[in-house]
C-alpha positions as CSV (number, residue, x, y, z in Angstrom):
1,X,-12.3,-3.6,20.8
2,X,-8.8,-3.6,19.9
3,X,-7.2,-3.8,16.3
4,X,-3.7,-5.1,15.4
5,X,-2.2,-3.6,12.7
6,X,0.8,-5.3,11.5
7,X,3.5,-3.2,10.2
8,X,2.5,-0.4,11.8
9,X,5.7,1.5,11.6
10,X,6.5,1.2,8.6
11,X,5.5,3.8,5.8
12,X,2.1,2.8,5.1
13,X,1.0,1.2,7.9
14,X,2.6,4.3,10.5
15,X,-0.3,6.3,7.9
16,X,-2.7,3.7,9.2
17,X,-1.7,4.3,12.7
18,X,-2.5,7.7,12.8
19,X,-5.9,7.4,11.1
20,X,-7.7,4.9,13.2
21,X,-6.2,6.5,16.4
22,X,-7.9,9.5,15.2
23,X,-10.7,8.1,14.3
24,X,-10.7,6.7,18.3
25,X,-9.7,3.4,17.6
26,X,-7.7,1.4,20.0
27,X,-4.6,0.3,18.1
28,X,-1.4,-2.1,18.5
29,X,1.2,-2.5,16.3
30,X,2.9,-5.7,15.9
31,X,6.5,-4.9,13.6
32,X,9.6,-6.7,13.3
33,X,11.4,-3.0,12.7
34,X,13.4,-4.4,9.6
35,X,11.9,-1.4,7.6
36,X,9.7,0.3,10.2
37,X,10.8,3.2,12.6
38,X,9.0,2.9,16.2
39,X,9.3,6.8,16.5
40,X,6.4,6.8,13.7
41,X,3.9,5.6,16.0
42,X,1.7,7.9,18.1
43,X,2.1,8.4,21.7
44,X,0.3,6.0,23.7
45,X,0.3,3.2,21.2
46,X,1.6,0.0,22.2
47,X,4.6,-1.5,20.0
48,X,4.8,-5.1,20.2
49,X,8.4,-6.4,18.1
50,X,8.0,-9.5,16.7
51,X,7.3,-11.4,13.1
52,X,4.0,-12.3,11.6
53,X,6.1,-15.6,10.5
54,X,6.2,-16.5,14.7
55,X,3.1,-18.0,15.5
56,X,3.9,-17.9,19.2
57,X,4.6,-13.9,19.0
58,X,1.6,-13.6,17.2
59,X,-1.2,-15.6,19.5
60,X,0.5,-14.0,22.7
61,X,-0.3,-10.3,20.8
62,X,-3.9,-11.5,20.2
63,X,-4.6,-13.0,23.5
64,X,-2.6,-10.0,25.4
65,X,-4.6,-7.3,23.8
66,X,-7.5,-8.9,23.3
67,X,-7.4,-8.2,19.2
68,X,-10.9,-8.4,17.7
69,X,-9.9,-7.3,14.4
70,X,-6.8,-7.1,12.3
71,X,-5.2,-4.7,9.3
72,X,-2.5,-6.6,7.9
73,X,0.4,-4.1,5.9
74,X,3.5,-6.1,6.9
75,X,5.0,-7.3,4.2
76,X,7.7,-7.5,1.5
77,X,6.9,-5.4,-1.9
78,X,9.3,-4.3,-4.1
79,X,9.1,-6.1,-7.3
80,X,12.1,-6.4,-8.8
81,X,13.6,-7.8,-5.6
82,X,10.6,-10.9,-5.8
83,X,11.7,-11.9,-9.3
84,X,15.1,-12.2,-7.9
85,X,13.9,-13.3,-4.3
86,X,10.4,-15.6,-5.1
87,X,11.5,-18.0,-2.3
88,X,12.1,-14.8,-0.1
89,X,8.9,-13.3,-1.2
90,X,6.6,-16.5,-1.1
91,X,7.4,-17.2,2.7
92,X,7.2,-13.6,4.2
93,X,3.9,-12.8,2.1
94,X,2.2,-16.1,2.1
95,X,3.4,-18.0,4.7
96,X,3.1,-15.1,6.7
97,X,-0.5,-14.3,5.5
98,X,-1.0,-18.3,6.4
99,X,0.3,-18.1,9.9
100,X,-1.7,-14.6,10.5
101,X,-4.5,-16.0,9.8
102,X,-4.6,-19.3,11.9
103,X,-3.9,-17.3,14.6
104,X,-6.7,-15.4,14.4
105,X,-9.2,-18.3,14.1
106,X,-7.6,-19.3,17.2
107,X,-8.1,-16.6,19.6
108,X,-11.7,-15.6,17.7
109,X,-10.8,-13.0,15.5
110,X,-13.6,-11.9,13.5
111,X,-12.4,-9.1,11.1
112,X,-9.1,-8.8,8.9
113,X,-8.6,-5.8,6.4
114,X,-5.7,-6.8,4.0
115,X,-3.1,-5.1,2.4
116,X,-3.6,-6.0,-1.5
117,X,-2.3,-4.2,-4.6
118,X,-2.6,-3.2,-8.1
119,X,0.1,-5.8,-9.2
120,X,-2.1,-8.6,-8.7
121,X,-3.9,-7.1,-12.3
122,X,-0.8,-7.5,-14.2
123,X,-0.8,-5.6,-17.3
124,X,-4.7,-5.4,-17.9
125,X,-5.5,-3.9,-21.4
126,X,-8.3,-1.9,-20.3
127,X,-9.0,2.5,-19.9
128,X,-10.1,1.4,-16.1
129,X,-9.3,-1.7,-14.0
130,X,-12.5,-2.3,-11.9
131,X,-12.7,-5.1,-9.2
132,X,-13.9,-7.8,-12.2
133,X,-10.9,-7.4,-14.5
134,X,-8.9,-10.6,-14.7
135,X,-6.1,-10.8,-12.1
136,X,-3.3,-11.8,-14.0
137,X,0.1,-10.7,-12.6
138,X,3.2,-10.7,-13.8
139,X,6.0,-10.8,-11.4
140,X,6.1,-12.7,-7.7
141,X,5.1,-9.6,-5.5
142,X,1.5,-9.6,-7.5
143,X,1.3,-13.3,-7.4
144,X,1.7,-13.1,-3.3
145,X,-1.0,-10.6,-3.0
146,X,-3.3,-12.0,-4.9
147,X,-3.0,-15.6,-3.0
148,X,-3.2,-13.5,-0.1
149,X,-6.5,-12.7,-1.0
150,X,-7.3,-16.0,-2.0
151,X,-6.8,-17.4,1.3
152,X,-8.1,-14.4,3.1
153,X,-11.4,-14.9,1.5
154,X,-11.4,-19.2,1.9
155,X,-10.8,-18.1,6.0
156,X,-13.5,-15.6,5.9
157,X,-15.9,-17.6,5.0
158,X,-15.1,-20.9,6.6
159,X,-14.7,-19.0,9.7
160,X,-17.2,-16.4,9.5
161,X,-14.4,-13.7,9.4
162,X,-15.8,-10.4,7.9
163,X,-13.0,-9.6,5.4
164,X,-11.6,-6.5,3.1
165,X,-9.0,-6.7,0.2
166,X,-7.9,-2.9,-0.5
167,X,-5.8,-3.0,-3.8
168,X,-3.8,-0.1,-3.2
169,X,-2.3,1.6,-6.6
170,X,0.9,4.1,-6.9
171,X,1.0,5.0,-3.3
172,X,3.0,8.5,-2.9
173,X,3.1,11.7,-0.5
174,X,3.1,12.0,3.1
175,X,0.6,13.1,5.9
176,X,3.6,15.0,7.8
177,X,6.9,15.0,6.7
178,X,8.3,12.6,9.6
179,X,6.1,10.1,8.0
180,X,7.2,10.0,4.7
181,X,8.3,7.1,2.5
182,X,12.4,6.4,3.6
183,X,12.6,4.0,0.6
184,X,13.6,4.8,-2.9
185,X,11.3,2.4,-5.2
186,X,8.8,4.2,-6.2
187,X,8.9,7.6,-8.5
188,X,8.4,10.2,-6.7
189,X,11.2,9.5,-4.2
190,X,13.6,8.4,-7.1
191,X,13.0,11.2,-8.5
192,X,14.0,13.1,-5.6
193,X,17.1,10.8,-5.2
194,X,18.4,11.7,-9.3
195,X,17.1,15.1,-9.0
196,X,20.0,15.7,-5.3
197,X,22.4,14.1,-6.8
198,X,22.4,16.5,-10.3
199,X,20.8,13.7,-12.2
200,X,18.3,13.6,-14.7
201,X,15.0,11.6,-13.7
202,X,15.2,8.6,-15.9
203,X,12.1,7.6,-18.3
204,X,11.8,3.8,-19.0
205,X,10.2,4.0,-22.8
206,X,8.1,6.7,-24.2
207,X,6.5,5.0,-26.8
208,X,3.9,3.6,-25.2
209,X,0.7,4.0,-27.0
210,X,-0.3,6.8,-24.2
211,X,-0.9,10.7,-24.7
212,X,2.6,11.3,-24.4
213,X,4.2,7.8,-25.2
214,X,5.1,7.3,-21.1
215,X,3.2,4.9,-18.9
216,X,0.1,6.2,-17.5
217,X,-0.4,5.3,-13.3
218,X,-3.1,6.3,-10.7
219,X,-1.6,7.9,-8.1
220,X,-2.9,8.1,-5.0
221,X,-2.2,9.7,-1.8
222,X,-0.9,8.0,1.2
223,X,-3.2,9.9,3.5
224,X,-6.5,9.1,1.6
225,X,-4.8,5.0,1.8
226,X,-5.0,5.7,5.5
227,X,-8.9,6.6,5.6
228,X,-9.9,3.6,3.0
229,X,-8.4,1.5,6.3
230,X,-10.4,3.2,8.8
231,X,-13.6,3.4,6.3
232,X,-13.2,-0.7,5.8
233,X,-12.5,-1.2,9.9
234,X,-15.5,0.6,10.4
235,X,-17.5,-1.3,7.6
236,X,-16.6,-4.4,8.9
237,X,-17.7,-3.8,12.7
238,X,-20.9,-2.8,10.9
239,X,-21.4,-5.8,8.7
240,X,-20.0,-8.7,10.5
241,X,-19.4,-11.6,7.9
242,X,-19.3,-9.3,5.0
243,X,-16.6,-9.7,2.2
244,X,-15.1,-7.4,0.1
245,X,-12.1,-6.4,-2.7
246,X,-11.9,-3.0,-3.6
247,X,-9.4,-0.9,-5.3
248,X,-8.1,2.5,-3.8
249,X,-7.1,4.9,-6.5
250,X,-8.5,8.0,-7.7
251,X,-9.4,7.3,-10.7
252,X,-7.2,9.5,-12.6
253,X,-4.7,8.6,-14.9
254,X,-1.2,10.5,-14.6
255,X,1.7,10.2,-17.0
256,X,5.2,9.3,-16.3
257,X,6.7,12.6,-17.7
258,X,3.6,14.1,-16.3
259,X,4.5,13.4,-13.0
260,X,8.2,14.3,-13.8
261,X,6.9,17.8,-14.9
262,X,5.0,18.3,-11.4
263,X,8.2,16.9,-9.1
264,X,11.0,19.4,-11.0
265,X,8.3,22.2,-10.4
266,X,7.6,21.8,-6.6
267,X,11.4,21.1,-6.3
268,X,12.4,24.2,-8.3
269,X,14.3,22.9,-10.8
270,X,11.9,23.3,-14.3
271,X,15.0,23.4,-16.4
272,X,15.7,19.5,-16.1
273,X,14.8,17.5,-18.8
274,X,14.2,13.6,-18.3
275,X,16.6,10.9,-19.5
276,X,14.7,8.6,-21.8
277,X,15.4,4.6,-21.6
278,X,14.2,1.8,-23.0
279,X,11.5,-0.2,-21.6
280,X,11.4,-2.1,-18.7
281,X,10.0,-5.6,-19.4
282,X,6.4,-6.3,-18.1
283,X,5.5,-2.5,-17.7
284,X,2.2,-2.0,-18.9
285,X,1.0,1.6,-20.5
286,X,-2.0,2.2,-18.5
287,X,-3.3,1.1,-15.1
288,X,-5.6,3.5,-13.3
289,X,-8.1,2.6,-11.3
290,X,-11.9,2.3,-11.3
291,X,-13.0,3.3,-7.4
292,X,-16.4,3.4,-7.9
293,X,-17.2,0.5,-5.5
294,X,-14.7,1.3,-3.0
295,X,-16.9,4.9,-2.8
296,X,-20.0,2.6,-2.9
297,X,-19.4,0.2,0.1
298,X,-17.2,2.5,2.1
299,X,-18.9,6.0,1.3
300,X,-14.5,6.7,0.3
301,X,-12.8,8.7,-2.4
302,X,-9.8,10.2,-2.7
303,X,-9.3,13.9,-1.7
304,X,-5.7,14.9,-2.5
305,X,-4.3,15.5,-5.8
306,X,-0.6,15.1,-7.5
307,X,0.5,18.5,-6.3
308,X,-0.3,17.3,-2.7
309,X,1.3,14.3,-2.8
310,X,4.5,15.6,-4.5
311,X,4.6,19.0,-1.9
312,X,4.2,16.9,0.9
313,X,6.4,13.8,0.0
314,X,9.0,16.7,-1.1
315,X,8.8,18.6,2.4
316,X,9.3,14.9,3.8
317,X,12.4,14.3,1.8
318,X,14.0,17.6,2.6
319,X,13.6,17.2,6.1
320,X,15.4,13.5,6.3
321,X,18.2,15.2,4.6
322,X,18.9,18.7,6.6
């Protein structure tokens, strides 16, 4: 059998790639390229250019290939840009979730592991979010991926579609440098983007009621993102008709200035000291992960820690810029 993965080339999904290839899967990519690279992709891997918003592209890539099962990263998810964007955000994540999907009851599909995230939890006031804590987000990226879910699970079961919801949280580092992230919304590679340009890394609020007053994350290696993928794929072909939403963390809470303190040390500049802002509205102090059940229906955990996230996300960035 065949699996589709839908932005392949991007940063996350080129991770995803690479796994299941290795893990002898047969893979396609379908990418519209308006983020992704096709150089990301392994050799022998068929690129097939085209939106998950054309119906038409997408019923000629499941009938061409023969798809049996999907993993579904394309996407739009930067949240500032969806509170200033919803319309934008709504139609490429929704609608684009909604066309996927009739597709795939069309040509038979019978297996779809989504791309969810941590953002459909909102600001939960809890030490660790588990799979039952009230979804309850806060901006239009979360509220996407959580209808996403919503409809993946009403398809699943009308259609006898096995189905998996991975709630990704703070996503960072690279599996070799020419895969890591290009973009600069997430910390570690703004840090890297101050830190170049002789800038101090900027911390929004330390007066949160955290260890060190700075928001506390789970972050999580791209790498062990790309395994949860291949563990789900394989769970699914297992357990046809199963349903499942998991988180994929660690499980281990890192500050804000914590992380800070690990980037200017791999980098080799210890002597800068963060900027300290206000806070940003809607920024909760503490979301980290319980991945308990993830490690109990997938037999996953996480194996890389900070340092190996920031090293390789840092060997990444210096290579994009010699």
């Amino acid at each position: 059998m065949s699996w589709l993965i839908t932005g392949g080339a991007g940063y996350i999904g080129s991770h995803v790639v690479h796994a299941m290839k290795a893990a002898g899967e047969q893979v396609v990519v379908l990418d519209d390229l308006s983020t992704g690279r096709a150089e990301r992709l392994p050799e022998g891997v068929p690129l097939e250019i085209g939106s998950v918003l054309d119906s038409e592209v997408v019923s000629r890539v499941l009938h061409r290939h023969a798809i049996a099962g999907i993993v579904h990263i394309a996407g739009k998810k930067q949240v500032a840009e969806s509170v200033s964007r919803p319309l934008h955000y709504y139609r490429e994540n929704v609608e684009g979730m909604r066309v996927l999907l009739a597709a795939a009851v069309a040509a038979d599909v019978t297996r779809f592991v989504f791309s969810s995230s941590a953002a459909v939890y909102g600001m939960p006031d809890v030490d660790l979010v588990t799979e039952k804590t009230p979804c309850a987000p806060i901006n239009p990226y979360g509220e996407t991926k959580l209808a996403g879910e919503w409809l993946l699970t009403a398809v699943g079961r009308a259609h006898g579609m096995a189905t998996a919801s991975l709630r990704y949280f703070n996503v960072a580092g690279a599996a070799t440098p020419a895969l890591g992230d290009e973009g600069v919304s997430n910390l570690v590679p703004m840090v890297f983007q101050r830190l170049d340009a002789g800038e101090a890394p900027r911390v929004f609020g330390d007066d949160y009621p955290t260890p060190d007053g700075t928001c506390v994350r789970d972050f999580v290696h791209v790498t062990d993102i790309a395994t949860a993928h291949v563990a789900a794929a394989h769970r699914l072909t297992a357990d046809p008709g199963v349903e499942m939403t998991l988180n994929i963390g660690r499980g281990e809470g890192v500050s804000v200035a914590e992380m800070i303190d690990v980037i200017v040390r791999v980098t080799g500049k210890p002597n800068v000291r963060p900027r300290i802002s206000g806070r940003r509205p809607g920024d909760p102090a503490r979301v980290v992960a319980s991945a308990d059940l993830a490690h109990s229906e997938l037999g996953w955990e996480a194996q890389h820690d900070v340092r190996s996230m920031v090293e390789s996300a840092w060997e990444s960035w210096r290579l994009r810029r010699s």
